[in-house]
N, C-alpha and C positions, 0 to 999 in steps of 0.2 A: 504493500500500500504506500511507506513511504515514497514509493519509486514514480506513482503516479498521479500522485497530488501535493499541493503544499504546504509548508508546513503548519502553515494556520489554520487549515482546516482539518487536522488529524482529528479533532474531537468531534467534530459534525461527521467524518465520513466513519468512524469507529459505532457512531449513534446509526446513521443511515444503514451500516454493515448491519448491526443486532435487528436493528426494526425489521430489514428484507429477509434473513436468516429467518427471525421468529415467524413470520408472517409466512412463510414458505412452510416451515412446520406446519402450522395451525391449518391451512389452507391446501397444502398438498394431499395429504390422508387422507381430507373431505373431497378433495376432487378425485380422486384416486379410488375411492368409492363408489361416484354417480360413472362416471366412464367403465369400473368394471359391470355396474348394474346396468347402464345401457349397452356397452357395446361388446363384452368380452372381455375374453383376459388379453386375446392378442394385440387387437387393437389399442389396449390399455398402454401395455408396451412398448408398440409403434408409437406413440404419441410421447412417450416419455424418451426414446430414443431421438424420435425427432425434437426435442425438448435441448437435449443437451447437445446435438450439433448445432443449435440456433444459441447454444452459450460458447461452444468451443468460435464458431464464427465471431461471437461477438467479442472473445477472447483474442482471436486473431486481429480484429480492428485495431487492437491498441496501438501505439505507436511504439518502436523501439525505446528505450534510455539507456544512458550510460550503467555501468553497472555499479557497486560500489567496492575500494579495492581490497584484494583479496588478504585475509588475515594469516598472518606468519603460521600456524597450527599446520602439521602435517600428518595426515591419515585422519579415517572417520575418526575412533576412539583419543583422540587430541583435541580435535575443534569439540567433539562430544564435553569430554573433560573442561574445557576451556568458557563452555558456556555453560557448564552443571557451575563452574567458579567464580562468572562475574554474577550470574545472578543469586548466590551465597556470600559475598562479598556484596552487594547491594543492598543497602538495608530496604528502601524504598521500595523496590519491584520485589524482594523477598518478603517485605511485609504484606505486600497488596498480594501477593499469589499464596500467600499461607492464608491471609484470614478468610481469602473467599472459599480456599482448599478446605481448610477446616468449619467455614459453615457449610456448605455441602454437604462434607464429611457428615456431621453430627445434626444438621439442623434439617436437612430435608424429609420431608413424610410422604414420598411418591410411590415409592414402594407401600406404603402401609392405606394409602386412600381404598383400595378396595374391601378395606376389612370397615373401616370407617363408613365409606356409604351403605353398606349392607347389612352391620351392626348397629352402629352407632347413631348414623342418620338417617338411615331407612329409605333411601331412596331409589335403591336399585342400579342397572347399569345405565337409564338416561342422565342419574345424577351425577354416576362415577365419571360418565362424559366432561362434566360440566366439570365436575373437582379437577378433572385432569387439563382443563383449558383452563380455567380462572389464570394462573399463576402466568400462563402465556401471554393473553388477554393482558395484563395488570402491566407484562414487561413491555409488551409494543406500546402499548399508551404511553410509558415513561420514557422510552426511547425515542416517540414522534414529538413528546415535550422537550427532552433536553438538545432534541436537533434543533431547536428554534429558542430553545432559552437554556445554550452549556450553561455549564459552571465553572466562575471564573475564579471565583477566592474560597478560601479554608478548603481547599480539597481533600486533605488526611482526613480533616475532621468530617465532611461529609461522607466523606467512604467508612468511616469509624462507626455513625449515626446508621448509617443506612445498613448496613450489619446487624447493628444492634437491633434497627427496628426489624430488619428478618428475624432474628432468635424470636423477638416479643411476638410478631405475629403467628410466629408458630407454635409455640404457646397459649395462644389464644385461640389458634385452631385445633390443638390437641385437649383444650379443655372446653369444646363448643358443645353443645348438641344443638345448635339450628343449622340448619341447611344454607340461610340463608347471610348467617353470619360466617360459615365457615367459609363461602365462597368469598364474602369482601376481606377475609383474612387471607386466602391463597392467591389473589389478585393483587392484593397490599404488599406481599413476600414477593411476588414477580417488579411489583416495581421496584423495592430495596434492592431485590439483588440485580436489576439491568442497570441501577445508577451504580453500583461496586462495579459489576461486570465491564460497562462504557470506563469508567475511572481508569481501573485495573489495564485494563487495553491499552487504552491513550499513553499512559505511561510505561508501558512497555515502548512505545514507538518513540515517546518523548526523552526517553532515559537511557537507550539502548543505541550502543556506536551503528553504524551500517551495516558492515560488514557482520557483526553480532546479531542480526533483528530474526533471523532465522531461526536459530539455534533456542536463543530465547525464548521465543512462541513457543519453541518445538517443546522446552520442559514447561512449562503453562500450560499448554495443551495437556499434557502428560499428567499432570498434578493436577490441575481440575476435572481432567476428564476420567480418569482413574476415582476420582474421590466421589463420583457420584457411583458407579460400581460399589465399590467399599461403602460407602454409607449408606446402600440397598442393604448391604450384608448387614451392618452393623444395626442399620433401625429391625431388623427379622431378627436378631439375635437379643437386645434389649427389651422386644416386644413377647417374646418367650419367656425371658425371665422377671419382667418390667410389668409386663400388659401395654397395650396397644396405645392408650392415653398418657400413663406415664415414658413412655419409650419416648414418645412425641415431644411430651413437656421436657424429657432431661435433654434431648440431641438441640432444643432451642436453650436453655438454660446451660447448655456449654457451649452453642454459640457465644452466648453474653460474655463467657469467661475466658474466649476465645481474642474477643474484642477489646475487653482489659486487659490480660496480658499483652496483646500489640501496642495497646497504644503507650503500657509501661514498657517497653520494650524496645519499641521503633519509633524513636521520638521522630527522627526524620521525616518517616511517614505520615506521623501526627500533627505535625505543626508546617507541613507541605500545602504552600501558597496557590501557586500557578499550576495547571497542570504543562503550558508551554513554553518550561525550563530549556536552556540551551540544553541538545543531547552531544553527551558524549564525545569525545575525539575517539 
């Protein structure tokens, strides 16, 4: 992305990236649906093939750029090591990829929604539909808002906040029984965590040398994307020994504690002004 826009628009184009992403989610399943109920499964597939030659093309439009220069590191397991080290040596992008890792980790209830709407809230699988979008729903709203109103100052501290208030809302959904409060809590959680998520990004690109931005991503990806696996396992294993509500209440409640230790921790993170700090040499 650095490569094809500039640098003042990294936080509008990190918003616009999560909005099309989510929206693609939410929106694909559902169409991927009516196309196999009207036309078949081939057809379904034709269309989805023809789908991504109309991205590869539009892939192809873009226009060459220079590249950026290549980093001293020789062989895979070097530049690997090399970017496992600035981003542990970086307090900033190590605190912003831990504490989103670890609410993930501990704070999310996606895996346990089907016990909740069938037990708890009685609503069956039109409802489980609905619990399973709210959160989506909640993040593209927050992401078509901060593409038109970023954020410009206390950035630690709102990324700090908006953690925090995902732990609370999950909380608040692990101790609901209305249907209809649980939905504007997993709604609420989708927008805290797309304003950490947009943050967390932006300062990846804003913090991270050039030649580094790869590699970077590459353990982000790895650590948040892992952490939602692992904390399927972990909410099914506290929910066995826990129960389903408590499980809920503790993986938001160590969110909270996830949040105070960073912010005692990574002051720099904390008390991080701009998100559009000069990056890196």
């Amino acid at each position: 992305m650095p490569q094809l826009i500039p640098r003042h628009l990294y936080a509008n184009a990190v918003s616009l990236n999560t909005t099309f992403w989510l929206v693609g989610s939410i929106v694909g399943p559902m169409l991927a649906g009516f196309m196999y109920a009207l036309w078949g499964i081939s057809a379904s597939y034709l269309l989805d093939a023809l789908f991504v030659v109309a991205a590869l093309c539009f892939y192809m439009a873009i226009p060459s750029r220079p590249v950026p220069p290549v980093s001293q590191e020789q062989g895979v397991r070097q530049k690997i090591k090399s970017g496992l080290q600035f981003v542990m040596n970086t307090q900033i992008i190590l605190g912003a990829i831990s504490l989103d890792m670890f609410a993930v980790l501990f704070g999310g209830a996606v895996a346990l929604l089907p016990i909740f709407a069938a037990e708890i809230l009685e609503v069956g699988p039109q409802g489980l539909g609905m619990l399973r979008a709210a959160p989506a729903l909640g993040a593209v709203i927050m992401a078509l808002y901060i593409t038109h109103h970023p954020i410009h100052r206390n950035t630690g501290k709102v990324m700090l906040y908006c953690v925090a208030g995902f732990g609370i809302s999950m909380i608040a959904f692990g101790l609901s029984t209305s249907f209809i409060f649980s939905l504007c809590m997993l709604m609420l959680s989708g927008m805290f965590d797309s304003i950490s998520m947009i943050i967390r990004s932006t300062l990846i690109q804003t913090r991270t040398p050039e030649n580094m931005k790869g590699r970077v991503s590459a353990v982000n990806s790895i650590f948040i994307g892992s952490s939602n696996e692992i904390g399927a396992f972990e909410s099914g294993v506290t929910a066995k020994f826990m129960g389903v509500v408590a499980s809920v209440v503790f993986g938001g409640t160590m969110t909270l504690l996830t949040v105070g230790i960073t912010a005692w921790k990574a002051k720099e993170l904390t008390y991080l002004d701009h998100l559009d700090e000069a990056t890196p040499a």
